[in-house]
BATORFI-874319 format. One record per atom (N, C-alpha, C, O): atom name; residue in three letters; residue number from 1; chain; x, y, z. Coordinates in nm, 2 decimals, decimal comma. Atoms other than C-alpha are relative to their C-alpha. Layout:
<nodes>
NODE  atomo  residuo  num  cadena       X       Y       Z
NODE     CA      ALA  NUM       A       X       Y       Z
...
</nodes>
This chain:
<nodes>
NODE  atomo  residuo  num  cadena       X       Y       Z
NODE      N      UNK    1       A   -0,04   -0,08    0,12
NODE     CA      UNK    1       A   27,16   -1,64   -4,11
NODE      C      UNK    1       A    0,11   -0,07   -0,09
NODE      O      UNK    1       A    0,15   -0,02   -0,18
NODE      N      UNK    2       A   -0,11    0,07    0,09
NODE     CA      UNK    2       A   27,42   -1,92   -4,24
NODE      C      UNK    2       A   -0,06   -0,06   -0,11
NODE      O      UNK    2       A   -0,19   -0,06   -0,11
NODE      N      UNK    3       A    0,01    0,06    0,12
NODE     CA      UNK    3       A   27,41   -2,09   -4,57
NODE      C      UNK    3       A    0,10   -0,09    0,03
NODE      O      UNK    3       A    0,20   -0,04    0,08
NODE      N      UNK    4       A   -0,07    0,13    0,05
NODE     CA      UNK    4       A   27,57   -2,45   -4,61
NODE      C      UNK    4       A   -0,02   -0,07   -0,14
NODE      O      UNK    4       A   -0,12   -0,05   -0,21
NODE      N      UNK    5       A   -0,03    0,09    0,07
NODE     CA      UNK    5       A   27,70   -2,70   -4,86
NODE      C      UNK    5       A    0,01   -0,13    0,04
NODE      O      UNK    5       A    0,05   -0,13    0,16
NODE      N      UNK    6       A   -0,05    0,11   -0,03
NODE     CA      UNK    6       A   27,74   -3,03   -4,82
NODE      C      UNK    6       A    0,01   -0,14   -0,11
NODE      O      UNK    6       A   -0,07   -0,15   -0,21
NODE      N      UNK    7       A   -0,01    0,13    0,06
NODE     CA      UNK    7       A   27,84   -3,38   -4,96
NODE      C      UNK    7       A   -0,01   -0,11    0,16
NODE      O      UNK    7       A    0,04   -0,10    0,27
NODE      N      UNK    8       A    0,05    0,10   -0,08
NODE     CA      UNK    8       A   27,70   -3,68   -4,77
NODE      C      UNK    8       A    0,09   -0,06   -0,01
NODE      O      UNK    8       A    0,16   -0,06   -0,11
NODE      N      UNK    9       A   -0,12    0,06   -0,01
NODE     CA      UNK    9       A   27,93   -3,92   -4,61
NODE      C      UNK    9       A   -0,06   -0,11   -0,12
NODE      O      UNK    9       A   -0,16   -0,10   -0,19
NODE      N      UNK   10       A   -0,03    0,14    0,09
NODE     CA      UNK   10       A   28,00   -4,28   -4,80
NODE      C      UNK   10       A    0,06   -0,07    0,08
NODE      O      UNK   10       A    0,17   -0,05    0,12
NODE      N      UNK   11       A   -0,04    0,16   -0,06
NODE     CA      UNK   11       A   28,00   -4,62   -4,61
NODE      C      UNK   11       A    0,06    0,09    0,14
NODE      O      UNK   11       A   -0,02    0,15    0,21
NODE      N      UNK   12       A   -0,07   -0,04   -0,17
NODE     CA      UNK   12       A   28,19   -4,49   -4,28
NODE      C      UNK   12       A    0,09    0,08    0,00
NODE      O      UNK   12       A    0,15    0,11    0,10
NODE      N      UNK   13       A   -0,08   -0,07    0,03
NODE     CA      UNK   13       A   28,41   -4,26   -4,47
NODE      C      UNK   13       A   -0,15    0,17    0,01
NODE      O      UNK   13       A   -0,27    0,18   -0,03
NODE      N      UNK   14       A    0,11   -0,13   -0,02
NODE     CA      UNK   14       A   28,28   -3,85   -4,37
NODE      C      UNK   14       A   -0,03    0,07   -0,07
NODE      O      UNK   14       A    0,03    0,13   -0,16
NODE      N      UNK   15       A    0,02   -0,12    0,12
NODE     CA      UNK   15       A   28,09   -3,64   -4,52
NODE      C      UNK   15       A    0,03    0,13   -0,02
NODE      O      UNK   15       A    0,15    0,14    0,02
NODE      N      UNK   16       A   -0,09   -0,13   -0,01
NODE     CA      UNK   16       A   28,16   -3,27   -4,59
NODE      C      UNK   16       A   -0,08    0,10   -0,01
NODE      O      UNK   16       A   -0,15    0,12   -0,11
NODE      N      UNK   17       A    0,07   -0,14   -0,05
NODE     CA      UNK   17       A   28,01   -2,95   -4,46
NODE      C      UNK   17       A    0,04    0,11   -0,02
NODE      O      UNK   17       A    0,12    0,14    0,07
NODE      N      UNK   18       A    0,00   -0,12   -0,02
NODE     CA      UNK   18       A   28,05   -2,61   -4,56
NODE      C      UNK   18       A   -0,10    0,11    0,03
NODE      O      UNK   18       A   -0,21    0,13   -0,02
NODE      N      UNK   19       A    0,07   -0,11   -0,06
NODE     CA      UNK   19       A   27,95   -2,32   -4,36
NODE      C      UNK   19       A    0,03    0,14   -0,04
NODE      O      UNK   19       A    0,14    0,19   -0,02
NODE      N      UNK   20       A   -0,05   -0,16    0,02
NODE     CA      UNK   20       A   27,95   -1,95   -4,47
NODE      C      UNK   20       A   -0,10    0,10    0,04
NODE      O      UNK   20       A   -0,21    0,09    0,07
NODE      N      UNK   21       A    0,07   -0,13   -0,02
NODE     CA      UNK   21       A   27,84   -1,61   -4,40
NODE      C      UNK   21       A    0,08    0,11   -0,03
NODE      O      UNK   21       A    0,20    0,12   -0,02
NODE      N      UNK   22       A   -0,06   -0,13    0,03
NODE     CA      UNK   22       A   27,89   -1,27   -4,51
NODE      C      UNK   22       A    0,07   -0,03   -0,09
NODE      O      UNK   22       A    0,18    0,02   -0,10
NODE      N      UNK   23       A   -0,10   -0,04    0,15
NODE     CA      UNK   23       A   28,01   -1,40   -4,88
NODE      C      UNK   23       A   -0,14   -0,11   -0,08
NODE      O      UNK   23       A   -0,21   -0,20   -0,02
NODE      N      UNK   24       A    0,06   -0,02    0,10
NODE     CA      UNK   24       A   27,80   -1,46   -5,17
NODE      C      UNK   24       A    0,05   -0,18   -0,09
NODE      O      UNK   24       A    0,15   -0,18   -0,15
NODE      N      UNK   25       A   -0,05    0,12    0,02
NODE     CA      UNK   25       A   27,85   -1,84   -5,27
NODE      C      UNK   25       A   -0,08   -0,04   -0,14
NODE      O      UNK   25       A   -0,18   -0,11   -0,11
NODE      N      UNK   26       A    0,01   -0,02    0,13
NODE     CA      UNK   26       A   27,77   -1,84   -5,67
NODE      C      UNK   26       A   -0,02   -0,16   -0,03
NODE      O      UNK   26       A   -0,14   -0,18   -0,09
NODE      N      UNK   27       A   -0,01    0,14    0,01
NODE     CA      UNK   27       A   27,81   -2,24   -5,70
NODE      C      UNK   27       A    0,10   -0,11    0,06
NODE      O      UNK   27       A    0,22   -0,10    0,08
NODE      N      UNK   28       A   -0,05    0,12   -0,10
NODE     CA      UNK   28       A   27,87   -2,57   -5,51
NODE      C      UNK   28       A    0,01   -0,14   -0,08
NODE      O      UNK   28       A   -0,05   -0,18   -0,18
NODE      N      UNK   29       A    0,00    0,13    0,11
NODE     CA      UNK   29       A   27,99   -2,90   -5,63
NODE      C      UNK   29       A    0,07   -0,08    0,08
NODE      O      UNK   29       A    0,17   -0,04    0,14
NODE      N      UNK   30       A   -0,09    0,06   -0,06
NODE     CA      UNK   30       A   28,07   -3,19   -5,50
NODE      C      UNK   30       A    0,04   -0,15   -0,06
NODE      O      UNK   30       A   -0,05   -0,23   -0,11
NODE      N      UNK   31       A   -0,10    0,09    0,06
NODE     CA      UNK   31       A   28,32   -3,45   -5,62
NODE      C      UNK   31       A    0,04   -0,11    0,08
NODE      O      UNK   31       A   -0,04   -0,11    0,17
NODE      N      UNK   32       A   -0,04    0,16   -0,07
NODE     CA      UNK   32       A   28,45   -3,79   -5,47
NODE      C      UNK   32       A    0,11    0,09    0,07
NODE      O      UNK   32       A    0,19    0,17    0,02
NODE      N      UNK   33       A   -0,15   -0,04   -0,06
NODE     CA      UNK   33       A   28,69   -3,67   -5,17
NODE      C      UNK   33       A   -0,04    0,12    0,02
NODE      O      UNK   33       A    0,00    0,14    0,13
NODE      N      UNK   34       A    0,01   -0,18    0,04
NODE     CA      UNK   34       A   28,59   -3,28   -5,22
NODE      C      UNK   34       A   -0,13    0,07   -0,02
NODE      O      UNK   34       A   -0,22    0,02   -0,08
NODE      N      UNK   35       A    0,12   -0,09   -0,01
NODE     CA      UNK   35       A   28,33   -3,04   -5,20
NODE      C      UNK   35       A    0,06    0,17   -0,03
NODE      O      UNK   35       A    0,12    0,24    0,06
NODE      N      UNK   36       A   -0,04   -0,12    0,06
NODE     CA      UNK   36       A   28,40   -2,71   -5,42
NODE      C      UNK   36       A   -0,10    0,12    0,01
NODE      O      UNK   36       A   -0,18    0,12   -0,07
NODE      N      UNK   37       A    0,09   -0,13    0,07
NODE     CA      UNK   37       A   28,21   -2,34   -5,36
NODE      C      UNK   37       A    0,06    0,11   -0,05
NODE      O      UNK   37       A    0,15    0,15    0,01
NODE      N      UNK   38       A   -0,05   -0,12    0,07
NODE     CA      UNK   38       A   28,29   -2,06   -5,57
NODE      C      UNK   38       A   -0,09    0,13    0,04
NODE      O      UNK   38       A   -0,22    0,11    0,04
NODE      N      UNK   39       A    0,06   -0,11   -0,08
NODE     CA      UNK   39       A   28,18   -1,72   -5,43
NODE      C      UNK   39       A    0,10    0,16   -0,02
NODE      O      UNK   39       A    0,21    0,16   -0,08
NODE      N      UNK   40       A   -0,02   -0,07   -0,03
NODE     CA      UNK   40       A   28,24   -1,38   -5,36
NODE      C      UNK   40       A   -0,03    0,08    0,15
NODE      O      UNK   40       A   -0,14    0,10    0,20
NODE      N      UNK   41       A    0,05   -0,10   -0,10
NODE     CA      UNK   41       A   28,30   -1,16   -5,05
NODE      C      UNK   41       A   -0,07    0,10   -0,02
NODE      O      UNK   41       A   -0,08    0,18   -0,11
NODE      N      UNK   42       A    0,08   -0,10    0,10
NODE     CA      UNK   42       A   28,05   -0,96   -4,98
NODE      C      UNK   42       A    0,04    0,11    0,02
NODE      O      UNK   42       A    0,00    0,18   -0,07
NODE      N      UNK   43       A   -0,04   -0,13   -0,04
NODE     CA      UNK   43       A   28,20   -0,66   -4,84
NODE      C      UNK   43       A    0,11    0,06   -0,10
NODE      O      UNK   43       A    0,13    0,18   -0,12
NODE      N      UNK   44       A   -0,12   -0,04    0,06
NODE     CA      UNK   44       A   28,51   -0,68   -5,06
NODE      C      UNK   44       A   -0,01   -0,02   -0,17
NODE      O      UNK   44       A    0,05    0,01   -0,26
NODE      N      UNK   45       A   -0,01    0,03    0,16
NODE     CA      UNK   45       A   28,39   -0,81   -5,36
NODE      C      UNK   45       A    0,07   -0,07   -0,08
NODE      O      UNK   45       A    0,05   -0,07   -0,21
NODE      N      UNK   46       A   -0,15    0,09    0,07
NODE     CA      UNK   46       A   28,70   -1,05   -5,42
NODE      C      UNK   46       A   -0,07   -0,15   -0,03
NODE      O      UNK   46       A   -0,12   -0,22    0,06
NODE      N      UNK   47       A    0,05    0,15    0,06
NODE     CA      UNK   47       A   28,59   -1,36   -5,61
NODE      C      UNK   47       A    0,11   -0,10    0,09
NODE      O      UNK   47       A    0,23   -0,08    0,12
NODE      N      UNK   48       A   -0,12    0,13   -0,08
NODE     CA      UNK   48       A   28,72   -1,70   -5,43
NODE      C      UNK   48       A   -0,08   -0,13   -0,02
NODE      O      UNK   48       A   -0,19   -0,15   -0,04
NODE      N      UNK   49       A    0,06    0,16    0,01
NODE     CA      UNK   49       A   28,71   -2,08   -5,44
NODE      C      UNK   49       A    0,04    0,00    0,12
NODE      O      UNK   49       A    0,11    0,08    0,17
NODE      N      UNK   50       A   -0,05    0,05   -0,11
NODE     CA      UNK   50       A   28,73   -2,29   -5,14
NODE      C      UNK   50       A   -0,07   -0,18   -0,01
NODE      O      UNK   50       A   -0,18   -0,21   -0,02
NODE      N      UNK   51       A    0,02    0,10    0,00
NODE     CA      UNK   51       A   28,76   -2,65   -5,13
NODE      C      UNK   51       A    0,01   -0,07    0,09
NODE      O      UNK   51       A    0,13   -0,07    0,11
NODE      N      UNK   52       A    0,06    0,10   -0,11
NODE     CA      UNK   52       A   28,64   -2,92   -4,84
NODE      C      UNK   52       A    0,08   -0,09   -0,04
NODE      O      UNK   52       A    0,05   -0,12   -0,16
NODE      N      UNK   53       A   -0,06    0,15    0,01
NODE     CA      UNK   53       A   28,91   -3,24   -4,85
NODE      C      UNK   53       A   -0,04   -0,11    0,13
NODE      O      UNK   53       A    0,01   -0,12    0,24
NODE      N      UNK   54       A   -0,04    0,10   -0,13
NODE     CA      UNK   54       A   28,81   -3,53   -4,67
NODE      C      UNK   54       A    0,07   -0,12   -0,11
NODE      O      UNK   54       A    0,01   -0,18   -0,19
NODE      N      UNK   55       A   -0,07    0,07    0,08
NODE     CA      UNK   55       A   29,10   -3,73   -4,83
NODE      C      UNK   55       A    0,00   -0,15    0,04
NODE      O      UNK   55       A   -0,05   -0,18    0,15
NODE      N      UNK   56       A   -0,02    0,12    0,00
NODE     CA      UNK   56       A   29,15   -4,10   -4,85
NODE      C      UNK   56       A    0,10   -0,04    0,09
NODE      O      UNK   56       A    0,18    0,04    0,14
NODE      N      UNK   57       A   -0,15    0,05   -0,08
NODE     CA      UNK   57       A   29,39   -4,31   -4,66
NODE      C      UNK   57       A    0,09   -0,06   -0,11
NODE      O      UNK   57       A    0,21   -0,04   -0,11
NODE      N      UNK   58       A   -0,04    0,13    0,09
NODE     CA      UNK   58       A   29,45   -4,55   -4,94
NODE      C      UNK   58       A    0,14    0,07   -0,07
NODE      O      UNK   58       A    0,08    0,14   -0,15
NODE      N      UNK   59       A   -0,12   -0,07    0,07
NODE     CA      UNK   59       A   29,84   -4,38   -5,11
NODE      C      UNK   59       A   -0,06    0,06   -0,15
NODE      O      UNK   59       A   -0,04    0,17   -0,21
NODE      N      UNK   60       A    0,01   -0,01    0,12
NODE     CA      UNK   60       A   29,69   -4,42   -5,43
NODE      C      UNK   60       A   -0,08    0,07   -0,04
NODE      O      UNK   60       A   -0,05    0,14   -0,14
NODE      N      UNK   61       A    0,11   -0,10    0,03
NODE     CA      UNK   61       A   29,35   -4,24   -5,43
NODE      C      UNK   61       A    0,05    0,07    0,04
NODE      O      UNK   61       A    0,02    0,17   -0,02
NODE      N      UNK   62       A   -0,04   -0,15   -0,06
NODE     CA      UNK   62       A   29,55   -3,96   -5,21
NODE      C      UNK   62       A    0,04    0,05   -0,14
NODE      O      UNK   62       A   -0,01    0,15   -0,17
NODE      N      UNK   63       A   -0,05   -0,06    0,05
NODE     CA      UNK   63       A   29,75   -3,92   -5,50
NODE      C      UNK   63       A   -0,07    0,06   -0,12
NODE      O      UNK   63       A   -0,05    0,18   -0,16
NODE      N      UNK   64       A    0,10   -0,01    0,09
NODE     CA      UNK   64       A   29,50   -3,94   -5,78
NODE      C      UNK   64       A   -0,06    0,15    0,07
NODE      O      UNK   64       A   -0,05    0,25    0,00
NODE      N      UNK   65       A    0,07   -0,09   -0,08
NODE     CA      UNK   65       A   29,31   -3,69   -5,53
NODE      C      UNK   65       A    0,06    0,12    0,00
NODE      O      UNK   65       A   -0,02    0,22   -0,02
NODE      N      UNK   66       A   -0,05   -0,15   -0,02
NODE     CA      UNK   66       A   29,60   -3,38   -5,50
NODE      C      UNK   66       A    0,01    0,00   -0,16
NODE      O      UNK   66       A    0,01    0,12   -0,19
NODE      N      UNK   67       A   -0,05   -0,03    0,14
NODE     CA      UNK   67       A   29,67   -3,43   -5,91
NODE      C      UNK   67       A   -0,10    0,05   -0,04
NODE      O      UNK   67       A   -0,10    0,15   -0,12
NODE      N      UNK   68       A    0,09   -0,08    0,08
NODE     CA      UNK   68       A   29,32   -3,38   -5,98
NODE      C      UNK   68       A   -0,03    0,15    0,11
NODE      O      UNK   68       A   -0,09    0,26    0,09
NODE      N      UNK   69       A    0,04   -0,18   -0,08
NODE     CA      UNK   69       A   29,28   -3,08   -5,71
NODE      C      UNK   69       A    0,10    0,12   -0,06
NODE      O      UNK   69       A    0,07    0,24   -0,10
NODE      N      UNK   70       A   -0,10   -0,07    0,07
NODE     CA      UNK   70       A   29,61   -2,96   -5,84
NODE      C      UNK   70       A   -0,02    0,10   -0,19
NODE      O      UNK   70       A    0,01    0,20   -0,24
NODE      N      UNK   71       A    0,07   -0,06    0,15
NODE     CA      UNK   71       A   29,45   -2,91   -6,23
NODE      C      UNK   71       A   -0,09    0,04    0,03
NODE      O      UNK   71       A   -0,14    0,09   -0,07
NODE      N      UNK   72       A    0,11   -0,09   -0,08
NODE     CA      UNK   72       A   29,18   -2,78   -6,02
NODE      C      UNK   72       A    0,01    0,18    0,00
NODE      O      UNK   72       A   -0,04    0,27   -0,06
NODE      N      UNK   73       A    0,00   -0,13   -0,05
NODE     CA      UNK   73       A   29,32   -2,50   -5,85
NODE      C      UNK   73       A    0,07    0,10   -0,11
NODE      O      UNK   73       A    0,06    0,23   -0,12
NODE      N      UNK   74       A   -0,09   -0,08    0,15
NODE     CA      UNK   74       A   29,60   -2,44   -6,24
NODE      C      UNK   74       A   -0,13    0,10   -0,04
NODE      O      UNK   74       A   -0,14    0,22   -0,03
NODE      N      UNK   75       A    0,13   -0,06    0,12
NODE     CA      UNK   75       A   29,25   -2,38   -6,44
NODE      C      UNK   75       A   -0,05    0,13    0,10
NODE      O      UNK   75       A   -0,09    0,23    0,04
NODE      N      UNK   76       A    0,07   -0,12   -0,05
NODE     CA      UNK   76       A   29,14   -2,11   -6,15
NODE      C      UNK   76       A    0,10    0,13    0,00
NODE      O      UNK   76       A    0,06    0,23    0,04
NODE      N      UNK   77       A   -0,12   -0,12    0,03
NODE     CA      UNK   77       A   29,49   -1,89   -6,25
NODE      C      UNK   77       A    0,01    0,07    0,13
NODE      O      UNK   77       A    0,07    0,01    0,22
NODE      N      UNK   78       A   -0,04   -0,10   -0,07
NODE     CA      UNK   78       A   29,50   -1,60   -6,03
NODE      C      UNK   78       A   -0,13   -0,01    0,11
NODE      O      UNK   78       A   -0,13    0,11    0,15
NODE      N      UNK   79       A    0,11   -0,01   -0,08
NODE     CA      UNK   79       A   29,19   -1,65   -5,79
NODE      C      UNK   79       A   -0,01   -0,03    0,11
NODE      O      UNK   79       A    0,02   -0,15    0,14
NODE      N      UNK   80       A   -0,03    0,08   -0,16
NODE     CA      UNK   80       A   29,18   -1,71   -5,44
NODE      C      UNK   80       A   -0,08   -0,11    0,04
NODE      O      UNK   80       A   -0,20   -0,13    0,03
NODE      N      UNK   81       A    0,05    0,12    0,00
NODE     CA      UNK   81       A   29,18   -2,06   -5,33
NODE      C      UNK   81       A    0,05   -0,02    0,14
NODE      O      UNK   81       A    0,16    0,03    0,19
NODE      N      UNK   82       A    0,00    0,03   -0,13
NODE     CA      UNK   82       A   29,14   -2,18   -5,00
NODE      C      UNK   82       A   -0,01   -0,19   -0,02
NODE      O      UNK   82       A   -0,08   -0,26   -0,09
NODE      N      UNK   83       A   -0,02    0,20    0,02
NODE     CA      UNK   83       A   29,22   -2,60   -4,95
NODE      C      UNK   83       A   -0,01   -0,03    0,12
NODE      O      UNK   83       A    0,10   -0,02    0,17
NODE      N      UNK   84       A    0,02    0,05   -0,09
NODE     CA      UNK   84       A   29,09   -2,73   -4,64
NODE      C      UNK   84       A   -0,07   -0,14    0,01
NODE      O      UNK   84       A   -0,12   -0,19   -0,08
NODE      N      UNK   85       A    0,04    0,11   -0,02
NODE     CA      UNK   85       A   28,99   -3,03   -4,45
NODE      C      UNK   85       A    0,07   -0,08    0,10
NODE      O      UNK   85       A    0,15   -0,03    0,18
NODE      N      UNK   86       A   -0,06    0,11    0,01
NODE     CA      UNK   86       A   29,10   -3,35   -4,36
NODE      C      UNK   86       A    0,06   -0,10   -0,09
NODE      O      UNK   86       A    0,02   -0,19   -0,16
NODE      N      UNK   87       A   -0,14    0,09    0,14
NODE     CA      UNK   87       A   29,41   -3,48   -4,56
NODE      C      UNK   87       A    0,08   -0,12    0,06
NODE      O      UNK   87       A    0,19   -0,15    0,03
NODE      N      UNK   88       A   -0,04    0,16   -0,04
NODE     CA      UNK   88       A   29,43   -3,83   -4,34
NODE      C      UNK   88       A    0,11   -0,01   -0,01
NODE      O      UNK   88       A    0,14   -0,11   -0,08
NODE      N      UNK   89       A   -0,15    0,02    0,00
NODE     CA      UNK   89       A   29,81   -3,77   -4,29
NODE      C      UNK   89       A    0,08    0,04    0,14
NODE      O      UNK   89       A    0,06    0,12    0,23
NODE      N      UNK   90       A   -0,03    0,07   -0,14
NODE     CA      UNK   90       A   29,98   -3,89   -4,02
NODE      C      UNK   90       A    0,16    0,05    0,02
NODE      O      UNK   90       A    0,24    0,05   -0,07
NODE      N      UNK   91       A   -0,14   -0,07    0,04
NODE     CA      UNK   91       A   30,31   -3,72   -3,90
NODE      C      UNK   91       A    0,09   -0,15    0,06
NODE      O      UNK   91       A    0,21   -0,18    0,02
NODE      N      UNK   92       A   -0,10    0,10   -0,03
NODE     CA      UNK   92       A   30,44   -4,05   -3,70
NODE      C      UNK   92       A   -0,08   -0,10    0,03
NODE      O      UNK   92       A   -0,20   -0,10    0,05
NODE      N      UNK   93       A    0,10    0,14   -0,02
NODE     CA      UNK   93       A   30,36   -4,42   -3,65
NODE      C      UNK   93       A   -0,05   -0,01    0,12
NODE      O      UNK   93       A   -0,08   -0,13    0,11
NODE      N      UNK   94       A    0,09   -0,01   -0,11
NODE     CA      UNK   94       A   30,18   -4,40   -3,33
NODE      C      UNK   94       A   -0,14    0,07   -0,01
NODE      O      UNK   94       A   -0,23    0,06    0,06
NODE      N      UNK   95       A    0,13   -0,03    0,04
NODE     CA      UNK   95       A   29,93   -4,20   -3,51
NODE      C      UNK   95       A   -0,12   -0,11   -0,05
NODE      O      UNK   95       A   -0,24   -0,09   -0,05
NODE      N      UNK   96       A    0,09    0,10    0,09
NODE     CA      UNK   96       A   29,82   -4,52   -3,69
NODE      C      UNK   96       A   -0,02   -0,11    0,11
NODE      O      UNK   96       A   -0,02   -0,24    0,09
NODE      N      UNK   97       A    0,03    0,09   -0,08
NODE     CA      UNK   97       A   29,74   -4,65   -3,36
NODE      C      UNK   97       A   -0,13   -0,09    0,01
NODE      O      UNK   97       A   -0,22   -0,03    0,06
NODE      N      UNK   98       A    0,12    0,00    0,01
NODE     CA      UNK   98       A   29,44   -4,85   -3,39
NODE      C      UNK   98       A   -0,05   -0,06    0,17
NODE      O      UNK   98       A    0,01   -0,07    0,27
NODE      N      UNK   99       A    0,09    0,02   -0,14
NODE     CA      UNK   99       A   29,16   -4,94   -3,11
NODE      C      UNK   99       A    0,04   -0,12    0,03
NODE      O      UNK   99       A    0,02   -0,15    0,15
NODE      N      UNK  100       A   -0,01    0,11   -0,04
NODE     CA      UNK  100       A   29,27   -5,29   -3,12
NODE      C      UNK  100       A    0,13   -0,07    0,05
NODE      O      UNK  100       A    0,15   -0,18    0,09
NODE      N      UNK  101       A   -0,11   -0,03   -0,05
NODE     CA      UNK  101       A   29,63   -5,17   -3,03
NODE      C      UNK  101       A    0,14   -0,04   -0,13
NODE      O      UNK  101       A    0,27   -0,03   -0,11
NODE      N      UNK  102       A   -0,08    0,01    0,11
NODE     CA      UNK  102       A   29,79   -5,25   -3,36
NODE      C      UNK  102       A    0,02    0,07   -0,06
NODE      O      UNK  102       A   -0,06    0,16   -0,02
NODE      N      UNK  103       A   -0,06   -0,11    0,11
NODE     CA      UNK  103       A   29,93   -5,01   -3,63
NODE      C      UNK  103       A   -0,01   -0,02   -0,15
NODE      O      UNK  103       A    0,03    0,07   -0,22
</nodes>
């Protein structure tokens, strides 16, 4: 009884999956980095966005990437926004461990 979204990965970077149920998903869109649905619950009737990040590593597309989600979520005013995913951020250098034992 689910309904999905998705954006297909790119080159070895992941693609992006949304799953829902029990809410009313009006339109899907997906963007470089992002995957947007706009919906309502169904029981409550509260209109909502929710957005899929699988973010870059690269500093520069990250930041390109929160400025345009940021005039994203301004333009939606008062509406409930949900921002998930993976935002490729690393809290200490041992995260950037790689397999070949370098950083």
């Amino acid at each position: 009884p689910h309904v999905f979204s998705y954006r297909p990965s790119v080159g070895a970077s992941g693609g992006l999956l949304t799953l829902w149920d029990e809410v009313e998903v009006w339109s899907s869109e997906g963007r470089e980095h992002v995957l947007w649905c706009h919906g309502q619950f169904t029981k409550s009737g509260e209109e909502f966005s929710v957005t899929n990040v699988y973010a870059p590593c690269d500093p520069g597309a990250k930041q390109k990437l929160w400025d345009s989600l940021s005039v994203r979520i301004q333009t939606l005013g008062r509406s409930r926004v949900c921002v998930c995913g993976d935002f490729n951020a690393v809290g200490s250098i041992e995260e950037r461990r790689s397999a070949r034992g370098g950083y």
